[in-house]
PDB file of N, CA, C and O in Angstrom:
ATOM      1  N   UNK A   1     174.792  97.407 127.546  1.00  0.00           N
ATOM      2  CA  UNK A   1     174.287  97.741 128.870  1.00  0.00           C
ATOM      3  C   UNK A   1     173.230  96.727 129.279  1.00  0.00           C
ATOM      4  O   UNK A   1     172.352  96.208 128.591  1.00  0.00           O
ATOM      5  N   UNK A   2     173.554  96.555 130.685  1.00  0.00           N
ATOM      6  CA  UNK A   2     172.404  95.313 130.781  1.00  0.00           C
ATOM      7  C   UNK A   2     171.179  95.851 131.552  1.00  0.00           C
ATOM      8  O   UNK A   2     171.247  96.679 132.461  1.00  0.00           O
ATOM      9  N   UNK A   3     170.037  95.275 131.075  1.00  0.00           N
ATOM     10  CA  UNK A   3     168.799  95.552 131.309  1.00  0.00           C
ATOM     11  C   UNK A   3     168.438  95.508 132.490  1.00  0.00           C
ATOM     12  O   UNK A   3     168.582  94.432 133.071  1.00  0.00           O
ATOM     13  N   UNK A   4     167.846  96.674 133.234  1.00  0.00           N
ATOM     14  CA  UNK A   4     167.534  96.771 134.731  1.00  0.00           C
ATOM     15  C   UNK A   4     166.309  95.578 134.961  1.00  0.00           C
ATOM     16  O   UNK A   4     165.366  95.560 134.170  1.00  0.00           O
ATOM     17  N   UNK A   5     166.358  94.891 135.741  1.00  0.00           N
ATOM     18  CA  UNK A   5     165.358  94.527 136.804  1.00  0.00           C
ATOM     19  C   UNK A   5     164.241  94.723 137.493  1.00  0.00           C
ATOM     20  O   UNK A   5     164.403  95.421 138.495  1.00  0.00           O
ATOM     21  N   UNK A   6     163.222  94.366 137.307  1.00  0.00           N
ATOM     22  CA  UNK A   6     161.868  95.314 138.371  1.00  0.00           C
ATOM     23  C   UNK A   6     161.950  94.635 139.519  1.00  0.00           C
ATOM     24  O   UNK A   6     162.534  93.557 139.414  1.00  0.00           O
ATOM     25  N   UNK A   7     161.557  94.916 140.574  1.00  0.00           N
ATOM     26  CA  UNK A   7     162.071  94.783 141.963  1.00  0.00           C
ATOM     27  C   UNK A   7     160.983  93.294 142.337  1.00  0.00           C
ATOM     28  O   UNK A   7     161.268  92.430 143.166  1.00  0.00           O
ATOM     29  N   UNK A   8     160.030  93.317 141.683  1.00  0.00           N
ATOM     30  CA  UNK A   8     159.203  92.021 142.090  1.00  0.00           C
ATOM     31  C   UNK A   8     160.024  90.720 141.833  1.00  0.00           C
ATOM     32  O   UNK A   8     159.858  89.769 142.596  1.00  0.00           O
ATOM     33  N   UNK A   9     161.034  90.618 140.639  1.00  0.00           N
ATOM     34  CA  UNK A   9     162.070  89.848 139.974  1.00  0.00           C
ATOM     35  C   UNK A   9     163.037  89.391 140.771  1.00  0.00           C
ATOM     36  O   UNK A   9     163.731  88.391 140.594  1.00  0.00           O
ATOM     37  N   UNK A  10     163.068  90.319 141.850  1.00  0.00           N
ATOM     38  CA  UNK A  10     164.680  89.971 142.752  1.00  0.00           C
ATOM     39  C   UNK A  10     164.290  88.898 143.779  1.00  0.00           C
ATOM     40  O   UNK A  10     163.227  88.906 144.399  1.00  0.00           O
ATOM     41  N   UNK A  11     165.137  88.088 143.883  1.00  0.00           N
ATOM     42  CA  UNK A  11     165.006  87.141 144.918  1.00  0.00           C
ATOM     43  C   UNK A  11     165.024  87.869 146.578  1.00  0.00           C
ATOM     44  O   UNK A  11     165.509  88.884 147.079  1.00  0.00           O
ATOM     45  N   UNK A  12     164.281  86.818 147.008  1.00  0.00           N
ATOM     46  CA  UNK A  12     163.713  87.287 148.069  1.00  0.00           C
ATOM     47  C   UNK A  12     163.865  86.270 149.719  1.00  0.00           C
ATOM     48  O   UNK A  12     163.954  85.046 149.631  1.00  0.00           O
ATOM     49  N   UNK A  13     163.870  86.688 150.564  1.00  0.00           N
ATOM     50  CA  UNK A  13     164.340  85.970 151.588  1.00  0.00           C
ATOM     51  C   UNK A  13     163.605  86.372 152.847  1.00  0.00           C
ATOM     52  O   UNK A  13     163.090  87.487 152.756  1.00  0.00           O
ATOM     53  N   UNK A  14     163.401  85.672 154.141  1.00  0.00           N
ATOM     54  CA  UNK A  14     162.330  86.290 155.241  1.00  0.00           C
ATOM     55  C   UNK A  14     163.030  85.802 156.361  1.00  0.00           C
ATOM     56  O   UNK A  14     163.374  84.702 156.794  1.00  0.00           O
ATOM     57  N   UNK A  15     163.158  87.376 156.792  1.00  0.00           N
ATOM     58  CA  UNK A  15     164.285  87.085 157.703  1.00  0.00           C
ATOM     59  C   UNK A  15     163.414  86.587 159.454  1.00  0.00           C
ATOM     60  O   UNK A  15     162.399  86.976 160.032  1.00  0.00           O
ATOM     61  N   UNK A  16     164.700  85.367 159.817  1.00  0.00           N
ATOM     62  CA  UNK A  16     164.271  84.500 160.958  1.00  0.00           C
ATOM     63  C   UNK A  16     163.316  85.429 161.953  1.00  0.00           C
ATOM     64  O   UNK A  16     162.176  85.014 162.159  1.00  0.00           O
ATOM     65  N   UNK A  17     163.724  86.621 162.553  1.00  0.00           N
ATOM     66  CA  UNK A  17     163.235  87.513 163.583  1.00  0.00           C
ATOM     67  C   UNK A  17     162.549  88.117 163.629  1.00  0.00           C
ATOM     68  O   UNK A  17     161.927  88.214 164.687  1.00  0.00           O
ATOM     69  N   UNK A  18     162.216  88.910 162.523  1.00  0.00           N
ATOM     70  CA  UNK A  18     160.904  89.599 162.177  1.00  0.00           C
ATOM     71  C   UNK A  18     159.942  88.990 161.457  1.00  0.00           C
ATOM     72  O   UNK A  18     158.837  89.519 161.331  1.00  0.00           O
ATOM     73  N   UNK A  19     160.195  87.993 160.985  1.00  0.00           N
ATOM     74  CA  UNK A  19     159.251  87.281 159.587  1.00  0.00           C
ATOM     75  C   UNK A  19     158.887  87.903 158.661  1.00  0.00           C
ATOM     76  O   UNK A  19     157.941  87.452 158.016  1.00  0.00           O
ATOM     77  N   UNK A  20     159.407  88.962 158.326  1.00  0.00           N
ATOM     78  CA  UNK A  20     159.187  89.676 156.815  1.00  0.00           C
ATOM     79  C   UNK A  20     160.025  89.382 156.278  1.00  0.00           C
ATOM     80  O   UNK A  20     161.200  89.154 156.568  1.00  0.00           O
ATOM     81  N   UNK A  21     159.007  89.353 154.737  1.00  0.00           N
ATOM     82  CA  UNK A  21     160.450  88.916 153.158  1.00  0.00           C
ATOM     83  C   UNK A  21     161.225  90.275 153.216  1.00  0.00           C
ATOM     84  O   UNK A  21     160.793  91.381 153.538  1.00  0.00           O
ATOM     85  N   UNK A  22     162.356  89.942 152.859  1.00  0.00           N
ATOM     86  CA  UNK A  22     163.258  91.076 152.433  1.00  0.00           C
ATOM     87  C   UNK A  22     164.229  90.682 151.332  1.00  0.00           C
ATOM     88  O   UNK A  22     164.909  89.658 151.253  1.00  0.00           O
ATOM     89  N   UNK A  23     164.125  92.015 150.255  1.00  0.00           N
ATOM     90  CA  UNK A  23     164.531  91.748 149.088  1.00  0.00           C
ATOM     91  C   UNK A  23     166.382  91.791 148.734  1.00  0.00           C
ATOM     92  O   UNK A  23     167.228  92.054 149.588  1.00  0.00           O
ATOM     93  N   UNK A  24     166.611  91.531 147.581  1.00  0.00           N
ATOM     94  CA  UNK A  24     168.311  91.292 147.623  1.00  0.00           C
ATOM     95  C   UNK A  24     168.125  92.688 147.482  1.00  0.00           C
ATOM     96  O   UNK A  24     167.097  93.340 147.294  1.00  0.00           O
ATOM     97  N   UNK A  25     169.783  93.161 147.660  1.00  0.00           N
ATOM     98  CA  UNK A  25     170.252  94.606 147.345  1.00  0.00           C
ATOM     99  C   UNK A  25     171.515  94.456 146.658  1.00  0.00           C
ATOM    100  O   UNK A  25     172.179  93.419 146.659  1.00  0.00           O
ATOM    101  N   UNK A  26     171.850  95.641 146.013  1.00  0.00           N
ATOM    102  CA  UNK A  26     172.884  95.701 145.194  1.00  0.00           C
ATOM    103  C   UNK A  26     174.337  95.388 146.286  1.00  0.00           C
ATOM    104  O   UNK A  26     175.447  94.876 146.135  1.00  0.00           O
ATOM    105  N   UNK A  27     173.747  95.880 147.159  1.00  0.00           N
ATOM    106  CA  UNK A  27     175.313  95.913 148.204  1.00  0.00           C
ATOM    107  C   UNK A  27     175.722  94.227 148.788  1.00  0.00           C
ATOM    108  O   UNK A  27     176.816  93.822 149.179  1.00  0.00           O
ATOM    109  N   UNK A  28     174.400  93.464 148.674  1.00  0.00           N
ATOM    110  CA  UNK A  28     174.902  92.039 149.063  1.00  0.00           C
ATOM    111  C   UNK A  28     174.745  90.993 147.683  1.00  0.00           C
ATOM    112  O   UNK A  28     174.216  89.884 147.622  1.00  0.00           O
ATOM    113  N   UNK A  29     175.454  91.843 146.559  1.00  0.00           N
ATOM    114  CA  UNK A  29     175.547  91.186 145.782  1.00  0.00           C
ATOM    115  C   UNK A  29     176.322  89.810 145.619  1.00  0.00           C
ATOM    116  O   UNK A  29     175.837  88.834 145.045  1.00  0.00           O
ATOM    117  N   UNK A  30     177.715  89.854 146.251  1.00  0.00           N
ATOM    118  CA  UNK A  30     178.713  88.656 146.148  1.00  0.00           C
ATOM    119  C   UNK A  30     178.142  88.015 147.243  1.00  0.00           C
ATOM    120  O   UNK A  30     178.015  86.793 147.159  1.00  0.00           O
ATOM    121  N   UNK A  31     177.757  88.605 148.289  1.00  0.00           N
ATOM    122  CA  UNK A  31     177.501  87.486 149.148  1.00  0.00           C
ATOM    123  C   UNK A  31     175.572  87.139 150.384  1.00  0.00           C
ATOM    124  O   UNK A  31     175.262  87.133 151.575  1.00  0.00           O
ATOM    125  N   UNK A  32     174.689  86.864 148.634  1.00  0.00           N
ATOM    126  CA  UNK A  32     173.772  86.993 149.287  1.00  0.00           C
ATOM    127  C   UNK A  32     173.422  85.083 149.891  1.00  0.00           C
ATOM    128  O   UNK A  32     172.436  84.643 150.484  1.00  0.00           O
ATOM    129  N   UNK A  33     174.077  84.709 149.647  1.00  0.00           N
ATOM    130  CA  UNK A  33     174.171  83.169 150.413  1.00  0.00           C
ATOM    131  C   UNK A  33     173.993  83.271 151.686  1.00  0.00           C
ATOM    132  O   UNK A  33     173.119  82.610 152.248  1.00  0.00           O
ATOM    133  N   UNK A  34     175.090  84.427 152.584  1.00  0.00           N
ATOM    134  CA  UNK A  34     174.872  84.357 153.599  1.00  0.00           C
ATOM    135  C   UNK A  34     174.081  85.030 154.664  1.00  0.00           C
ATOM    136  O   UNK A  34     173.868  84.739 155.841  1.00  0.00           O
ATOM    137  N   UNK A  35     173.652  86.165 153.789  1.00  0.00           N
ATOM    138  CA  UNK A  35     172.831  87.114 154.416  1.00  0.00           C
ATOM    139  C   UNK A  35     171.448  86.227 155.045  1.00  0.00           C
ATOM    140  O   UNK A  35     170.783  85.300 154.584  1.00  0.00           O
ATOM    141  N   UNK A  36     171.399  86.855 156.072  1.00  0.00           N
ATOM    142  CA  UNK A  36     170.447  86.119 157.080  1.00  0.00           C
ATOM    143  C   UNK A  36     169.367  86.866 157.707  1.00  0.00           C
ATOM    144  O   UNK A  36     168.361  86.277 158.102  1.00  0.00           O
ATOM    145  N   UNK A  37     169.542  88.418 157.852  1.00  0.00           N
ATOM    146  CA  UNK A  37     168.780  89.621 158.496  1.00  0.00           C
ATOM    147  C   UNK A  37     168.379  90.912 157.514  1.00  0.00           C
ATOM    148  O   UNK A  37     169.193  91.578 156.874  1.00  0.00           O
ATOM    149  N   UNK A  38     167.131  91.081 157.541  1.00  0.00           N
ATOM    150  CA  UNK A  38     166.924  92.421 156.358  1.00  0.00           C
ATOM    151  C   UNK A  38     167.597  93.573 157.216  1.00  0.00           C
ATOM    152  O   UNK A  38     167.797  94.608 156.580  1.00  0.00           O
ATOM    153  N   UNK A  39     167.891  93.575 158.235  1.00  0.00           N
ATOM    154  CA  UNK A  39     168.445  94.990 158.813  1.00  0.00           C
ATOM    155  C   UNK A  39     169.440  94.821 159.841  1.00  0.00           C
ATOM    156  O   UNK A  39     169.235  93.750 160.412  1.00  0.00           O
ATOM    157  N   UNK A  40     170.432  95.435 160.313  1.00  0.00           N
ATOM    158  CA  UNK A  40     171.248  95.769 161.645  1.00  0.00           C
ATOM    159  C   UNK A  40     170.335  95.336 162.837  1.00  0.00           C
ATOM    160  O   UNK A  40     170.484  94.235 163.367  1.00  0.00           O
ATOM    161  N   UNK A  41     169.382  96.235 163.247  1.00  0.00           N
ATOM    162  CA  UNK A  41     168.424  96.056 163.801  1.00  0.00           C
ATOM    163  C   UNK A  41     168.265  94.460 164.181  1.00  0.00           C
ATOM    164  O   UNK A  41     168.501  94.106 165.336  1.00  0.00           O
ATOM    165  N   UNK A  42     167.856  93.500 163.175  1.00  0.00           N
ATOM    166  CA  UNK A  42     167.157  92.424 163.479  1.00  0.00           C
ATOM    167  C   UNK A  42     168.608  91.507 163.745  1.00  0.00           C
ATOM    168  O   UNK A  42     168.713  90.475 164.409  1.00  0.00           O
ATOM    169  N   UNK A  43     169.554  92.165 163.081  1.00  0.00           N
ATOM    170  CA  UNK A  43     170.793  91.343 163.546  1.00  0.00           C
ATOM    171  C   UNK A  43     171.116  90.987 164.776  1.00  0.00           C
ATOM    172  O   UNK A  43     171.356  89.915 165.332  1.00  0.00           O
ATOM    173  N   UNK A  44     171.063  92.366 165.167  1.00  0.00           N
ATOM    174  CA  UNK A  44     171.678  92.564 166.918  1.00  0.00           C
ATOM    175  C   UNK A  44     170.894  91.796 167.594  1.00  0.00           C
ATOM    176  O   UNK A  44     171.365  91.407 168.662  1.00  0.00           O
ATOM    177  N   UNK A  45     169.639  91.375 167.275  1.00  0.00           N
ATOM    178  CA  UNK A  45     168.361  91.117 168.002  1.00  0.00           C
ATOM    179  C   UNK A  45     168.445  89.361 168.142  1.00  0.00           C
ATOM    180  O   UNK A  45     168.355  88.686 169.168  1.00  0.00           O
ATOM    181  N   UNK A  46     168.628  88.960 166.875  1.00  0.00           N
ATOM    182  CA  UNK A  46     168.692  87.312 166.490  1.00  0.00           C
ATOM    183  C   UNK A  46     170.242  86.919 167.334  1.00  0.00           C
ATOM    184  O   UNK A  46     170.414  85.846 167.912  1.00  0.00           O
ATOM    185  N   UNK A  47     171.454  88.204 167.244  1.00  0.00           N
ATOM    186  CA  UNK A  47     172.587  87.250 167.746  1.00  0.00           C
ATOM    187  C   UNK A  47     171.959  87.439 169.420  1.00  0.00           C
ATOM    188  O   UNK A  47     171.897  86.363 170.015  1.00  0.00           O
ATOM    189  N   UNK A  48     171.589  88.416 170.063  1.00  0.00           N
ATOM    190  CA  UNK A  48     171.005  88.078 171.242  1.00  0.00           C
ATOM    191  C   UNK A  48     169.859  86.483 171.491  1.00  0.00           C
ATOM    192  O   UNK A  48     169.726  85.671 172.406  1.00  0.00           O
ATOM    193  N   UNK A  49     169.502  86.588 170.716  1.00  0.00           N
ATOM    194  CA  UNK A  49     168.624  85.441 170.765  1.00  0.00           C
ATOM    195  C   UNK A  49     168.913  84.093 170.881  1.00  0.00           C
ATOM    196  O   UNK A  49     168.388  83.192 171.535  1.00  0.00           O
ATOM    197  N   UNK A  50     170.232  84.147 169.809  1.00  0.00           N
ATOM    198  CA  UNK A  50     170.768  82.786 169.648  1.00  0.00           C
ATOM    199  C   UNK A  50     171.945  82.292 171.296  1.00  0.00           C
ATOM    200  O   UNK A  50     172.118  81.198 171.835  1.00  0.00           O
ATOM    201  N   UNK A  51     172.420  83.450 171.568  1.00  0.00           N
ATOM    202  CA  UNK A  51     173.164  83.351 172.484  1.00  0.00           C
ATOM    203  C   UNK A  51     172.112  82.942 173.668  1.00  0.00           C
ATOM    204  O   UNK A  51     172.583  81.938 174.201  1.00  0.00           O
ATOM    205  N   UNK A  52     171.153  83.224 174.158  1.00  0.00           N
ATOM    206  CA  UNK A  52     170.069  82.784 175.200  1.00  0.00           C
ATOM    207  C   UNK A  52     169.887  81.695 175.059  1.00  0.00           C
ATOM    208  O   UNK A  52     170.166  80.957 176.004  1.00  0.00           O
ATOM    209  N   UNK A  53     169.251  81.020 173.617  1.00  0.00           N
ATOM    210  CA  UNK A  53     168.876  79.672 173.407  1.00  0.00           C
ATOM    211  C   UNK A  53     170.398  78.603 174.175  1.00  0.00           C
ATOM    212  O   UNK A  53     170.394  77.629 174.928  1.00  0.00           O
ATOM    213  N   UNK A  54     171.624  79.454 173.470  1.00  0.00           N
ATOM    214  CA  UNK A  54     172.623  78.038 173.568  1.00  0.00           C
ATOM    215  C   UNK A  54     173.171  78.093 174.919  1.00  0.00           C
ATOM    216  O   UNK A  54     174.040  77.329 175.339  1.00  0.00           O
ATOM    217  N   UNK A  55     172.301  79.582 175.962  1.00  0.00           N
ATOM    218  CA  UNK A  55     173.389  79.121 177.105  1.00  0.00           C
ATOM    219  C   UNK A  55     171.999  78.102 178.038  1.00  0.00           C
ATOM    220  O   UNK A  55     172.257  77.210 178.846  1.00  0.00           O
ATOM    221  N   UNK A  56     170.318  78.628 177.569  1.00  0.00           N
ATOM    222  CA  UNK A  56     169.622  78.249 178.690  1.00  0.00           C
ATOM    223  C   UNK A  56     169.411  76.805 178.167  1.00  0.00           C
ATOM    224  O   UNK A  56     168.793  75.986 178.848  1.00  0.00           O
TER     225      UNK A  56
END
């Protein structure tokens, strides 16, 4: 059995929109390369954002 992790250990990332670190999770395990947003929330928010920048 493999040895749990303490949460200070996990890699960590700060997402573009809010500027808070946010930590890995078990659920974006295969694909934390691409993860870009700690929440739904900041998702919806950044693809609004990006779409403003590239039309103005």
């Amino acid at each position: 059995m493999a040895k749990a992790r303490k949460k200070r250990d996990l890699p960590t990332k700060t997402c573009p929109v809010c500027e808070r670190p946010f930590t890995w999770r078990k659920k974006w395990e295969k694909d934390w390369e691409n993860v870009k947003y700690c929440s739904d929330r900041c998702r919806r928010t950044g693809t609004r954002l990006e779409d403003s920048r590239r039309s103005g």
